[in-house]
C-alpha positions in Angstrom: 2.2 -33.1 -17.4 0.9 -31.5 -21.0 2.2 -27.9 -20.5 0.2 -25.6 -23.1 -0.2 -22.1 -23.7 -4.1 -20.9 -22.5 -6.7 -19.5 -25.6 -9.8 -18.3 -25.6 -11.3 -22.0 -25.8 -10.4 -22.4 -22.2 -11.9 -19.6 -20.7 -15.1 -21.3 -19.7 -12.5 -23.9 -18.2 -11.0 -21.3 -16.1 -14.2 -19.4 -15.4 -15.9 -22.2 -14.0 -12.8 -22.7 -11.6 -12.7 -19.5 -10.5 -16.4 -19.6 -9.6 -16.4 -22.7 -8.0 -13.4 -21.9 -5.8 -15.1 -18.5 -5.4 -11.9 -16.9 -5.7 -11.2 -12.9 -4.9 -7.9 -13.2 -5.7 -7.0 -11.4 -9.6 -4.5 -13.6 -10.1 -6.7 -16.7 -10.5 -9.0 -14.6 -13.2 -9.6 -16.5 -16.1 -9.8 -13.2 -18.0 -5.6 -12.5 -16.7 -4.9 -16.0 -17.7 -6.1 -15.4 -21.6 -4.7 -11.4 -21.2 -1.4 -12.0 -19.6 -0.1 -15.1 -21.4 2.2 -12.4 -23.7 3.5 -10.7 -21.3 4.5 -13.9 -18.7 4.9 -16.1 -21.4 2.2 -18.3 -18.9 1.1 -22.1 -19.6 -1.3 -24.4 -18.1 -2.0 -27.9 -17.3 -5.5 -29.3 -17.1 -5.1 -32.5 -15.3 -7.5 -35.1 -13.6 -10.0 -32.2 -12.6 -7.4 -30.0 -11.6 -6.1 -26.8 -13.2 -2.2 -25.8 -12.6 -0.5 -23.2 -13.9 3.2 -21.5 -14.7 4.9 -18.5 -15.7 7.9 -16.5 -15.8 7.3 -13.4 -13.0 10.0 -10.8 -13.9 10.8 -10.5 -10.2 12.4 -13.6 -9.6 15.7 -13.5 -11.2 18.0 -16.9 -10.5 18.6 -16.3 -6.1 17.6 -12.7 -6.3 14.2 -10.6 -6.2 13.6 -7.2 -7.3 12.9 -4.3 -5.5 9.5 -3.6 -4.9 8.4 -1.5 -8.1 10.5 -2.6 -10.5 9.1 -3.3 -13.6 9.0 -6.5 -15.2 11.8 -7.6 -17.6 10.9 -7.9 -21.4 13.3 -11.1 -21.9 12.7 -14.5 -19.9 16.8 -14.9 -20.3 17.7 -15.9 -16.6 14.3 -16.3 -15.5 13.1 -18.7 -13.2 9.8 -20.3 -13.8 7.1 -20.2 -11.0 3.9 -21.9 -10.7 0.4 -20.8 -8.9 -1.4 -23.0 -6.2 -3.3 -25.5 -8.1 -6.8 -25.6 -7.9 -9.8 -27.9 -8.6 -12.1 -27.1 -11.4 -14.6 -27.9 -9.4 -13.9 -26.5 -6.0 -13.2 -29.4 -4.5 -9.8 -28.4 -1.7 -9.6 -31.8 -0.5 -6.6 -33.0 -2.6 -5.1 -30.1 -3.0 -1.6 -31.2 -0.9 -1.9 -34.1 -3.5 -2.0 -32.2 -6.2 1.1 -30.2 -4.7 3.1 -33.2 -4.3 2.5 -34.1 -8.1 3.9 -30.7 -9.0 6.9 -30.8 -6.9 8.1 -34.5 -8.8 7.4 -33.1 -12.3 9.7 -30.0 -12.0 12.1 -31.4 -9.0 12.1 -34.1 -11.3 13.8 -32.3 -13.8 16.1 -30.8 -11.5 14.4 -27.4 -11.2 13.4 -25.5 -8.1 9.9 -25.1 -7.1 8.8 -21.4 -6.9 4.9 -20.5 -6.0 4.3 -17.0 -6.5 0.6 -14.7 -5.5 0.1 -17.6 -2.8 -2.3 -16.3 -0.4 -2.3 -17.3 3.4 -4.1 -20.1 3.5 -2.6 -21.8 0.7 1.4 -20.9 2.5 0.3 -22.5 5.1 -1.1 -25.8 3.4 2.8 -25.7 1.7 4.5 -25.3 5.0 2.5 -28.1 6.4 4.1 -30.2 3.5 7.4 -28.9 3.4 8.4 -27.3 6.6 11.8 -25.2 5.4 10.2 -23.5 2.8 11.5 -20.2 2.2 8.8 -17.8 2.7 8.4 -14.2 1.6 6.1 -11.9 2.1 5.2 -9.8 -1.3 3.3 -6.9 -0.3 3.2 -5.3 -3.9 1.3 -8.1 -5.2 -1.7 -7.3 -2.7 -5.4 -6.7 -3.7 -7.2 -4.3 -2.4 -10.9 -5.6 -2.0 -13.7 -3.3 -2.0 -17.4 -3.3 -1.2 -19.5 -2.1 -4.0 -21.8 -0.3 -2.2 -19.4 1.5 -0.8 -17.3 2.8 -3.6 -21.3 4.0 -5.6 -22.2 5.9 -2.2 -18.7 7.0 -1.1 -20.8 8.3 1.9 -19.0 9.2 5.1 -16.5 11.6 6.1 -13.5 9.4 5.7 -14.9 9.6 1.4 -15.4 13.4 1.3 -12.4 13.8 -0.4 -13.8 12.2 -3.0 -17.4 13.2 -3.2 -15.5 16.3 -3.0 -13.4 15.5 -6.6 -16.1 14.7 -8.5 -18.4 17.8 -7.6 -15.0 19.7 -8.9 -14.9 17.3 -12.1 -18.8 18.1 -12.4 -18.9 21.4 -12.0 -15.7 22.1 -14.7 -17.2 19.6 -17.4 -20.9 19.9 -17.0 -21.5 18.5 -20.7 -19.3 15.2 -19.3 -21.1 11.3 -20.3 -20.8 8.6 -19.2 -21.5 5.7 -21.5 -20.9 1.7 -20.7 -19.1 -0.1 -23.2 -20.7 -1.8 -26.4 -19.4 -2.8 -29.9 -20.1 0.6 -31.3 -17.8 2.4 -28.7 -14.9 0.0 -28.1 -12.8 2.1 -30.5 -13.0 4.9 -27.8 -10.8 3.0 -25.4 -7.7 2.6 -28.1 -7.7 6.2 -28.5 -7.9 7.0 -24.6 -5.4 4.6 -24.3 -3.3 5.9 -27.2 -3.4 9.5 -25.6 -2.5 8.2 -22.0 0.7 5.9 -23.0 2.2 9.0 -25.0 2.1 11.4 -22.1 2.8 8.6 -19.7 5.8 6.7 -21.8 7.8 10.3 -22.6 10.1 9.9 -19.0 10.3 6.4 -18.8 13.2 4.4 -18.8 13.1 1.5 -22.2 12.0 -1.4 -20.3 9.3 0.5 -18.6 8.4 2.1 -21.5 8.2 -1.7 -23.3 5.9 -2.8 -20.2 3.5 0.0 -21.0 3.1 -1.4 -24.7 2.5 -4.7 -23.9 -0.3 -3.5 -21.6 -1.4 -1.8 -24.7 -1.5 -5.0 -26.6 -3.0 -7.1 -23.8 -5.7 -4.5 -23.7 -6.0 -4.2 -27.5 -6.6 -8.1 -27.7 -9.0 -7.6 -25.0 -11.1 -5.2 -27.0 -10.5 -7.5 -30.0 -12.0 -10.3 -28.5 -15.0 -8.2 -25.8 -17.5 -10.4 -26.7 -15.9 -13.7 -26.4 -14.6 -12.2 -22.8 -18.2 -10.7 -22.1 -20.0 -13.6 -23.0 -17.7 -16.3 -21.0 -16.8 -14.0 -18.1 -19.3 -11.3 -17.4 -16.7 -8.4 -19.4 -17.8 -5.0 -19.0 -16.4 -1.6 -18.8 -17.5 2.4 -19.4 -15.7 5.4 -21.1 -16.1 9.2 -20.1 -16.3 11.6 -22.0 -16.1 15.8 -22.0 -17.3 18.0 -24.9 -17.8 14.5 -26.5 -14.2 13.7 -26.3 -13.0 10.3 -24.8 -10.9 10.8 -21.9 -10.9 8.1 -19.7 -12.1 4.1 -19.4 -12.3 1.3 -17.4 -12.3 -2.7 -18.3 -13.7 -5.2 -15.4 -15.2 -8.7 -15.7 -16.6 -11.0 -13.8 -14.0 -12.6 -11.2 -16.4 -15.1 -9.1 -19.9 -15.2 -7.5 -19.1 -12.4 -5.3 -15.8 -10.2 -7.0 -15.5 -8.3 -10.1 -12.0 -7.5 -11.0 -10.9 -4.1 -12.6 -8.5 -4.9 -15.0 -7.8 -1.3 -16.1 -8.7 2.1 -15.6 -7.3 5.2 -17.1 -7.7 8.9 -17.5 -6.0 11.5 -19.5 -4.0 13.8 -17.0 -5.4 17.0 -17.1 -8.5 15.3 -16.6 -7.4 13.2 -14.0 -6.5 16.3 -12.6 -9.6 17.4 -12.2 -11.0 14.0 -10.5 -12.0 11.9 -13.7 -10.4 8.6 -11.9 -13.4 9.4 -9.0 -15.9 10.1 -11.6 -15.3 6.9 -13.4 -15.3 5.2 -10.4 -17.3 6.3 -8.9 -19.9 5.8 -11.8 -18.8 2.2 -13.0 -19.1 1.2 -9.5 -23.1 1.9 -9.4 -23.4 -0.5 -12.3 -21.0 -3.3 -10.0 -23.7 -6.3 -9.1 -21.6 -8.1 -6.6 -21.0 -7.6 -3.4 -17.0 -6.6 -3.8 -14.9 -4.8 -6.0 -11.2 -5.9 -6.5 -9.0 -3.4 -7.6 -6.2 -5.5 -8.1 -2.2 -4.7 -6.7 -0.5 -1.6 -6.5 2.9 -3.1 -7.8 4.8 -1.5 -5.5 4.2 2.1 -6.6 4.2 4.6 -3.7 1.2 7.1 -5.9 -0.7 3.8 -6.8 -0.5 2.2 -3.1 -1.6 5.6 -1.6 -4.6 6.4 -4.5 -6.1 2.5 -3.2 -6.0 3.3 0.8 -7.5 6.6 -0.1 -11.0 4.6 -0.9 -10.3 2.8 2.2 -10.6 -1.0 1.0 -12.6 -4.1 3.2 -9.2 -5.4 3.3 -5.8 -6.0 1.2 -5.2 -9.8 0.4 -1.7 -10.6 1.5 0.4 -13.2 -0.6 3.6 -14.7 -0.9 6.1 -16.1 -2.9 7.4 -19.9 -1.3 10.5 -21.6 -2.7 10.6 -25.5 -2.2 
């Protein structure tokens, strides 16, 4: 198997496998493919129709895991490499335990373990029907929370008044706020939001979360660096607030599959997000959403992350798993 590191060329490759598997699942975005390479140090394998790929995940150290919320390590010293479900460019499931079986003899071959990590429920089970003492673990951190759009633009009911509730505040303290979608003229808005927000949220941090926060800040800087490309292949979009003409928060989403856009980031200065600019932002990125569900990606464990997704009360939270063979 020809292992290689993904580029932009490929996203069309990976786009068109995500939408023909229809995937909701952010870890099989071909927009975190291209973005997290850096930080997972990620490869891929394009082979007879079907797309496989590896990574080192920061939680699996040698025989041990991390606690839930710990951040990812900056070094890949003592790192075990783990691999995704592989999937069929074009949609077709029906060799997939084939495609298994060739994974497990290249890297059992080489006397390595095999390690799937983000494997959702129906793909643990196609592995446990092949390999029956499988070491199974369930990985609640690495769950997405899945949205409906409409939902999220009307935030009608009482269960959302909390947050109709934040934004009237947010409205009624800023009335000269904007809200503007991204374009090539106002991309440079986003580095200095993001700027801003990484010095008041770096300053308490220990080093290697601190160095985890930087690499976002590259990912998302190469993101920007490259919006069109990602906007043109995958359906890349995002918005920035504003108050008093002052950038003060953003979001970044593209287009995940038929049905799912992915938000990759959003962020808000604190005294804004204070005052309910993550709602606003939402709430007003979300009307301009045209499929049918929102993912909002994992909540890595965080207790204030996990407990800011329930409070929009999402469809559902994809569970996966990590399974040793």
């Amino acid at each position: 198997m020809n292992w290689r590191t993904p580029v932009l060329s490929d996203l069309e490759t990976l786009q068109n496998c995500a939408v023909n598997n229809d995937f909701f699942e952010n870890n099989y975005s071909a927009v975190n493919s291209i973005l997290y390479e850096k930080k997972f140090d990620s490869k891929i394998c394009i082979l007879d129709g079907w797309l496989f790929e590896n990574f080192f995940d920061g939680r699996i150290i040698k025989d041990k895991t991390c606690k839930e919320g710990t951040p990812f390590f900056s070094s890949y010293k003592d790192r075990v490499p783990c691999f995704s479900f592989p999937h069929n460019i074009n949609g077709n499931t029906e060799a997939a335990k084939d495609a298994v079986a060739l994974l497990k003899n290249e890297v059992c071959g080489a006397g390595e373990k095999l390690c799937f990590v983000n494997i959702t429920k129906d793909e643990k089970d196609i592995l446990l029907q092949m390999y029956p003492s499988a070491k199974i673990t369930l990985t609640p951190e690495s769950g997405d929370y899945i949205y409906r759009t409409e939902k999220l633009a009307l935030l009608s009911g009482n269960k959302l008044s909390r947050k109709r509730n934040h934004i009237h505040q947010f409205e009624k303290k800023y009335p000269d706020y904007s809200f503007e979608l991204l374009t090539q003229e106002n991309l440079s808005f986003v580095s200095q939001v993001e700027n801003e927000w990484l010095e008041e949220n770096s300053a308490s941090l220990s080093d290697e979360a601190t160095l985890d926060l930087k690499t976002e800040k590259e990912i998302i800087q190469f993101a920007l660096a490259n919006f069109k490309t990602f906007s043109e292949k995958c359906g890349m979009k995002g918005a920035l607030l504003f108050v008093s003409e002052k950038p003060v928060a953003f979001c970044i989403s593209s287009l995940l599959s038929k049905s799912v856009t992915d938000i990759h980031f959003e962020k808000c200065l604190s005294s804004y997000a204070r005052d309910g600019g993550y709602a606003v932002i939402n709430n007003r990125f979300s009307k301009t959403v045209q499929t049918e569900f929102i993912n909002r990606e994992e909540d890595l464990g965080i207790e204030g992350l996990r407990k800011a997704k329930l409070s929009y009360y999402p469809e559902r939270i994809i569970e996966k798993y990590s399974v040793e063979i």
